[in-house]
C-alpha positions, 0 to 999 in steps of 0.5 A, spaced: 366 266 448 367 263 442 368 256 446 363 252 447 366 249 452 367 254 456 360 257 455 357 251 458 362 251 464 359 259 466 352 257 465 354 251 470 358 255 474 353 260 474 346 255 476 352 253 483 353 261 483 345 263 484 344 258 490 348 263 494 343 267 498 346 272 503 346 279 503 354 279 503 354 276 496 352 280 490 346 276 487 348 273 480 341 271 475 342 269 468 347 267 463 344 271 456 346 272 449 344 278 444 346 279 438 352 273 438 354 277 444 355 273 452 352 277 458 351 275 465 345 279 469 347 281 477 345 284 483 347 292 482 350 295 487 351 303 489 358 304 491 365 303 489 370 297 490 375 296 494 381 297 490 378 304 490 377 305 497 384 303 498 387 307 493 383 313 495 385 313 503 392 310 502 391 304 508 383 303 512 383 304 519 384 298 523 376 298 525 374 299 518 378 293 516 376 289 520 369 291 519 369 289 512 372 283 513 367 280 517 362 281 512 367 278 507 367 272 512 359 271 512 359 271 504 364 266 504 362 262 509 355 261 505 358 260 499 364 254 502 358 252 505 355 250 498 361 247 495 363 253 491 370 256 491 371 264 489 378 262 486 379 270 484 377 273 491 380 280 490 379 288 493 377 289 486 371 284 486 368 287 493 364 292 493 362 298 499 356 300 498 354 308 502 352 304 507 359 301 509 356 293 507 360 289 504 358 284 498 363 280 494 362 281 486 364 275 481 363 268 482 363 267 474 369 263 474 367 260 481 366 252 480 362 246 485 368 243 489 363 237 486 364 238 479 371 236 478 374 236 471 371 242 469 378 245 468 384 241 465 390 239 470 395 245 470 390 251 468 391 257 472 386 261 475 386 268 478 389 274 479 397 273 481 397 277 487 392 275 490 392 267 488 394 262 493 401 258 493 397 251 490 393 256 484 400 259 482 401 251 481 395 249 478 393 244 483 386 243 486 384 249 490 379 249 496 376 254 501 382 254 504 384 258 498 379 263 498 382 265 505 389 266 503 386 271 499 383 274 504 390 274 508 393 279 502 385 283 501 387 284 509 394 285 508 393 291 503 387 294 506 391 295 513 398 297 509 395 300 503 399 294 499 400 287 497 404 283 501 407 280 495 408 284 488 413 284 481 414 286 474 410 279 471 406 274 473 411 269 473 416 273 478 409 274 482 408 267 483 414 264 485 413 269 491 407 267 494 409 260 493 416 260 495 417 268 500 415 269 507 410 275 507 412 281 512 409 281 518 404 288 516 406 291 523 412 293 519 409 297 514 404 299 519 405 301 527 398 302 528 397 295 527 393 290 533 398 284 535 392 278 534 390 283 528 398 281 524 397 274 527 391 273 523 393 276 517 399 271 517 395 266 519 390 267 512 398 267 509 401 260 511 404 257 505 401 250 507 394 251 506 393 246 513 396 251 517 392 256 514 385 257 518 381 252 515 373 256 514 371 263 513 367 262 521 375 260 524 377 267 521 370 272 523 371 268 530 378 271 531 376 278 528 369 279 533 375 278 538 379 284 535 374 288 534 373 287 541 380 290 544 379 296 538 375 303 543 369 304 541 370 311 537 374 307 532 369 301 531 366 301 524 358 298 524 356 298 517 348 302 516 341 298 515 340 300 507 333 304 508 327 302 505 327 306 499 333 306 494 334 313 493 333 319 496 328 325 493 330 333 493 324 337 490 324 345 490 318 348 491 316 353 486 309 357 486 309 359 480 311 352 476 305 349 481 300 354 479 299 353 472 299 345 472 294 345 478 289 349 474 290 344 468 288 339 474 282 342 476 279 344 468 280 337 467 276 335 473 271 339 472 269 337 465 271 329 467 264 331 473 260 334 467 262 327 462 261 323 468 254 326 470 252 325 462 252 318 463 248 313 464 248 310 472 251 303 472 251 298 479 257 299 483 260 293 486 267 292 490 272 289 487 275 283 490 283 284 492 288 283 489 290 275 491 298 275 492 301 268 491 307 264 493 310 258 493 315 255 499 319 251 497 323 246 502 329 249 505 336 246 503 340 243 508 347 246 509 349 242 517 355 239 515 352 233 518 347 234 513 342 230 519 337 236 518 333 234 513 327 234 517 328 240 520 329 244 514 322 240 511 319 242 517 321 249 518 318 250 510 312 245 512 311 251 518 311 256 513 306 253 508 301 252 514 301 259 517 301 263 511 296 259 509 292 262 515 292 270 511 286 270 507 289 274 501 294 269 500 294 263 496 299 259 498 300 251 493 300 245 499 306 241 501 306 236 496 307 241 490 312 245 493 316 239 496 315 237 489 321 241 487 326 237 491 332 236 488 331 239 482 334 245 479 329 248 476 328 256 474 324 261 479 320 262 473 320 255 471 317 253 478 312 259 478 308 256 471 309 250 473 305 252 480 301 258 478 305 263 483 307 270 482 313 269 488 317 263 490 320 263 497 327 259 498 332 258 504 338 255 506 339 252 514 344 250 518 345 248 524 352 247 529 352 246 535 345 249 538 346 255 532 342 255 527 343 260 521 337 260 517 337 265 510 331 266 505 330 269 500 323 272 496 324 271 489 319 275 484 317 269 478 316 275 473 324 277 472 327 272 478 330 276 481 330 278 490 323 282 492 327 280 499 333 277 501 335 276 510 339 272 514 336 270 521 342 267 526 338 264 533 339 258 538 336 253 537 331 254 543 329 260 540 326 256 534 318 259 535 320 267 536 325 265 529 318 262 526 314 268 527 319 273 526 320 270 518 313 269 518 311 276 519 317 279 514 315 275 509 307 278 510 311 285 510 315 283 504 309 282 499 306 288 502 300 283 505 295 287 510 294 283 515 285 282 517 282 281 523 286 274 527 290 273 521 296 276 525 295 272 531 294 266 527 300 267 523 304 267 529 300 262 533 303 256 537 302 249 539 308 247 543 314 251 548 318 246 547 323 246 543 325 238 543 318 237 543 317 241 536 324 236 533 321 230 535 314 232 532 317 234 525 321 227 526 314 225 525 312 229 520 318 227 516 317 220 516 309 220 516 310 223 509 314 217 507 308 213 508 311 206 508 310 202 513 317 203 516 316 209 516 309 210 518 311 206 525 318 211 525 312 216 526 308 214 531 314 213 535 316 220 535 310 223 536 309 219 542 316 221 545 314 228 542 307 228 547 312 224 552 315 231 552 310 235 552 303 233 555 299 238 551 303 238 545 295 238 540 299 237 534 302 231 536 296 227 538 294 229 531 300 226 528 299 221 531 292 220 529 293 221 522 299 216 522 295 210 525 290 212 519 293 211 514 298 205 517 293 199 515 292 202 508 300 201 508 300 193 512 297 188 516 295 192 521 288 191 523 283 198 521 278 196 528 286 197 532 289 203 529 281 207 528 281 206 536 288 208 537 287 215 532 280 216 534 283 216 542 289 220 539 285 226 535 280 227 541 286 228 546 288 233 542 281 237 540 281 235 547 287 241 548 286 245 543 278 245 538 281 251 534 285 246 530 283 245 523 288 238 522 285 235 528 277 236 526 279 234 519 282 227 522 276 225 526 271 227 520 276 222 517 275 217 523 268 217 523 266 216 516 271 208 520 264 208 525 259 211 519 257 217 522 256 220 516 253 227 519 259 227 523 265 225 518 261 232 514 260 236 520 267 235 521 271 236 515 266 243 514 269 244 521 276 245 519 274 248 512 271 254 517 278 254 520 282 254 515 280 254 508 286 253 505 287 246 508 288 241 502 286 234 506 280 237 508 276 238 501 280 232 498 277 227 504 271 232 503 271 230 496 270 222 498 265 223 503 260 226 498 263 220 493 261 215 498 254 219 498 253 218 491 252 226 490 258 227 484 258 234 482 260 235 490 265 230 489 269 232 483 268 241 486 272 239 492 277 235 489 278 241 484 278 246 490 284 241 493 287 240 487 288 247 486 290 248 492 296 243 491 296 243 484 302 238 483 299 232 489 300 226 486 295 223 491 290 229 489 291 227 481 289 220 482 284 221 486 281 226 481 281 219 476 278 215 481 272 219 483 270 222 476 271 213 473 265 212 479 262 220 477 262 217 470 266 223 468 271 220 464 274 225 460 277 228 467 278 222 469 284 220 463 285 227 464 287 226 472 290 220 471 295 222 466 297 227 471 299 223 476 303 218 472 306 224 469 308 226 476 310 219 478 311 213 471 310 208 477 304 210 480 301 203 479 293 205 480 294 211 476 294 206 470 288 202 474 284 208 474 286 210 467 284 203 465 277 204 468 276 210 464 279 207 457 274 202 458 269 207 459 268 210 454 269 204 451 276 204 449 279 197 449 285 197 447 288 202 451 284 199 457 287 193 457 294 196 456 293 200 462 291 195 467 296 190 464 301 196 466 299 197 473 299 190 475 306 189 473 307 196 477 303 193 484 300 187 484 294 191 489 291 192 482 290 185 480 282 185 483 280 190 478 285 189 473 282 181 473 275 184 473 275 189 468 280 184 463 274 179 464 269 184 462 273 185 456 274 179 453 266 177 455 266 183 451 269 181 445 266 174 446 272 170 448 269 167 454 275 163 454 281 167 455 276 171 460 276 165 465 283 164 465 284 171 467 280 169 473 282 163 475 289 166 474 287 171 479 283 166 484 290 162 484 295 167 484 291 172 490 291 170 498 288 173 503 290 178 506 293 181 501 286 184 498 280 187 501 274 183 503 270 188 500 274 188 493 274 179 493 266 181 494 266 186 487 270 180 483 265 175 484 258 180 483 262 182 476 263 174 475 255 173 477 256 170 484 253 173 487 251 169 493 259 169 495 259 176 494 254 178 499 259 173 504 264 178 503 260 184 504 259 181 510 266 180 512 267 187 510 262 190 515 264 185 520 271 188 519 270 194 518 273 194 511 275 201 509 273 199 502 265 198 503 265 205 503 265 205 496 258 200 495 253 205 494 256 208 488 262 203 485 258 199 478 260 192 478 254 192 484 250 195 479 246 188 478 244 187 486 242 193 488 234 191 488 237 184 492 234 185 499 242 184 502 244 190 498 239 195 501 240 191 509 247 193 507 246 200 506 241 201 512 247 198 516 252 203 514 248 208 514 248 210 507 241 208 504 
């Protein structure tokens, strides 16, 4: 300890060692010091090791053996799986609980097969009878390594020894790299054929002709087990739900005596209470539990689920959501954790949750095998951990039946539908539900390329499954957004989601997603009561649907009323704490609110989630210059230029206003005429090209833009009623003709 290095290759070592969530492992936590001393937390486990049970019965009965094998194999597969080698795998690091579960203890000295170079070249690692032929030498070891320890646990479980033993380590050594082991039938007669074969298997010299995964092993043991009778087979307990059991010993006289003391403080608690003044009695409301689902980690050896794995925890965000007494932090924000190796308590501050939910899956084959685990963000350790192993086909009856654990885990009472929703279902089809998460998965890259993958998919999904109402909803929402992110045409892609989001109300009217798609459709058609009708729909459905109040939030924007404005993009920001989108947006409507303070607030937010998110800086410069902060305003749109030259309208028309501001009328011509030449239709809005000629005093070239917008249905006239660089022709007759026509006067 003394080490430094060795220190940090624990702590390293332990980061990789607490990523294994399986019940046949031993959980480890944190590395600590106290008073100049080193210590490891871990899961603690009832019983008594292996080393000790051999000792205490001579030789385990073939079931046995065979029993605690398997789990041994299921702990060392989910570890392999994650890149990590044992190294040090003996009877002495597995422990038996009372139950008969076995778990593997000790993977402090077990590295990342990725995290090579740690250790020196020729360092020997282990315990000698039980180290493989290439730790004995000092090589780089695999998981073929672990199982060569397994084949000495196996030999000494069923013999009651090591197949190899001397008077030093040495000579020890040399045996495992050089002597053949005896066929453990020998020592014991008792002994399966196919069970010695197996053992001797795990004990080949060449760790090629070894069995090469833990999965190749437990296969070959579920066919053992299979031949045992069934007297002597051994299947390890369910550990009930409570840890210890309780034995009381009634006595009338020891009850008597505190029960009257009971009863006299009772009685002078009434007297008190009838003395003092009555006070209004109001019902508190319950306790709201809180938890984050983080994204699943891939563990296919493919590694081609990703979409799967997002999906799954997707699906879990989404139906949890629906369980009133919860609250559950939006997609973005728990998908914001990605790829970054961040403490239970570090995420749970961060997103203001009491309990963060992880998982690992992989699939082979058609199998899947999926483990999860419940953490507690106070100590970071497991409320609940499981493992769920179904085909693929039986992926809904596996959601609801995680669903459903974890609700039972946060001890969560289920009101009313809550239970029916939270297991509810849109589609049978198993390839229909992959190719709908296919979508999903590249809806959320919003690209154009990725957006045209979505539609795809979601087309094949509905080609699958006719009445599959969430695709159609992905479907809408991909062409919603698709002509914020190309050329395609806004009429085109409105017709195409609005046909989309009908079709699936169409199904199934219960779908928050669906009307909160159309509200957003209809705000395309300036139907204002029905964009509201329908986003207050969805809210009704489900009121912890993020997209519903953010695009509430808008339509009370494009209303001019603000302070509903800025509470329903509050209540979605709280709902997803850590959405890039939401923060900016938070920017951009307090700037039209005259809020500006929230609006730095908010913009400073999303660059600090995301440095280059250009109209972040566009919104932060809009704010700057509000309270008139030139400096800094300036900065800020030069930034967001250089980050996405989308930005240059605002930027060109705001950097104009500053110069006219400072009287160098000059320099604020050249910043727009460098605008006029450097900007093409149709890299920018009609709508935006008509803001930049009213802010220049154009306003007869303002209006024919304003007319090409309507005319296009440009998105962006959304904004003419409350954006301040039309401030000047409000009272201008083409301005009010304008507002009657989309609806917003």
């Amino acid at each position: 300890a003394s080490d430094k290095k060795t220190v940090e290759r624990f702590r390293n070592e332990l980061t990789t060692a607490r990523k294994i969530v399986q019940k046949n492992v031993c959980r480890m936590y944190d590395l600590n010091k106290e008073k100049g001393n080193y210590y490891i937390t871990m899961e603690f486990i009832s019983g008594q090791d292996l080393k000790g049970l051999i000792r205490q019965t001579g030789q385990l009965t073939v079931g046995k053996a065979v029993s605690i094998a398997k789990q041994i194999c299921d702990g060392l597969a989910e570890a392999h799986s994650l890149g990590v080698v044992h190294r040090d795998l003996k009877p002495s690091n597995i422990m038996i609980d009372k139950e008969g579960n076995a778990k593997i203890m000790d993977f402090g000295i077990a590295r990342s097969l990725a995290a090579k170079g740690i250790t020196g070249a020729g360092v020997m690692i282990g315990t000698p009878e039980y180290m493989s032929p290439e730790q004995v030498e000092g090589k780089e070891v695999d998981q073929r390594s672990d199982l060569y320890s397994l084949g000495v646990i196996l030999f000494e479980m069923v013999t009651g020894k090591v197949p190899f033993e001397g008077d030093t380590q040495f000579t020890i050594g040399m045996k495992h790299k050089g002597e053949i082991p005896k066929n453990p039938k020998e020592l014991n007669t008792q002994i399966p054929d196919n069970f010695s074969r197996v053992i001797l298997r795990c004990l080949e010299k060449e760790k090629e002709k070894r069995y090469q995964n833990a999965g190749e092993v437990c296969s070959e043991l579920i066919r053992i087990e299979t031949g045992i009778p069934t007297t002597e087979r051994v299947a390890p307990k369910r550990k009930p739900m409570t840890s210890k059991e309780v034995t009381v010993t009634f006595s009338p006289k020891k009850v008597l005596i505190p029960a009257l003391i009971v009863v006299a403080l009772v009685i002078v608690a009434v007297a008190i209470w009838q003395l003092l003044p009555p006070k209004e009695s109001a019902l508190s409301p319950p306790e709201k539990h809180s938890i984050a689902v983080l994204p699943f980690e891939d563990l296919s050896l493919q590694k081609d689920q990703e979409h799967f794995c997002d999906g799954l925890a997707d699906e879990l965000i989404n139906r949890l959501n629906k369980v009133e007494s919860l609250r559950v932090p939006a997609r973005s924000s728990s998908f914001y954790f990605k790829g970054k190796d961040l403490s239970p308590q570090e995420i749970g501050e961060k997103l203001k949750v009491d309990n963060i939910l992880e998982g690992t899956l992989r699939k082979s084959g058609n199998r899947l095998r999926i483990t999860i685990s419940l953490i507690n963000v106070a100590d970071g350790y497991p409320i609940w951990s499981d493992q769920y192993q179904r085909d693929e086909e039986d992926i809904f009856d596996l959601q609801d039946k995680i669903s459903l654990d974890i609700v039972d885990n946060l001890k969560v009472k289920l009101l009313g539908e809550e239970k029916a929703q939270l297991v509810r279902r849109t589609t049978h089809d198993p390839e229909a539900y992959d190719l709908y998460l296919r979508g999903r998965h590249f809806w959320n890259k919003r690209t154009e390329e990725g957006l045209k993958k979505a539609i795809d998919y979601f087309e094949q999904a509905i080609a699958k499954d006719p009445d599959y109402a969430l695709a159609y909803v992905g479907l809408a929402d991909s062409y919603n957004v698709l002509p914020w992110y190309s050329i395609f045409s806004f009429k085109q892609a409105i017709q195409k989601a609005r046909e989309a989001a009908m079709k699936s109300l169409a199904i199934d009217d219960s779908i928050a997603e669906a009307h909160a798609t159309l509200g957003f459709i209809k705000m395309y058609d300036f139907d204002w009561p029905g964009a509201e009708s329908e986003l207050n729909k969805a809210i009704e459905l489900n009121p912890n649907y993020t997209t519903a109040h953010h695009w509430l939030a808008f339509y009370y924007l494009y209303q001019a009323d603000f302070d509903k404005a800025i509470e329903e993009i509050l209540i979605a920001r709280e709902l997803d704490p850590l959405s890039l989108i939401i923060n900016t947006d938070i920017a951009q409507i307090s700037n039209y609110a005259r809020k500006y303070d929230l609006a730095i607030e908010g913009a400073q937010k999303a660059i600090e989630l995301d440095p280059n998110r250009g109209d972040a800086y566009a919104f932060l410069g809009l704010a700057y210059y509000g309270k008139s902060m030139i400096e800094e305003s300036f900065s800020a749109f030069e930034k967001s230029t250089d980050l996405d030259p989308r930005n240059q309208a605002y930027a060109a028309i705001t950097a104009g206003l500053i110069f006219d501001q400072l009287g160098q009328s000059k320099r604020a011509q050249q910043v727009r005429d460098e605008f006029m030449r450097n900007s093409s239709r149709p890299a920018f809005p009609s709508f935006l090209w008509a803001v930049f000629h009213f802010s220049i005093g154009e306003n007869d070239r303002g209006f024919e833009w304003l007319d090409k917008a309507y005319e296009e249905r440009d998105p962006f006239l959304w904004y003419v009623k409350v954006d301040h660089n039309l401030d000047n022709v409000r009272s201008d007759p083409r301005y009010l003709d304008l507002i009657r026509k989309v609806g917003l006067d």
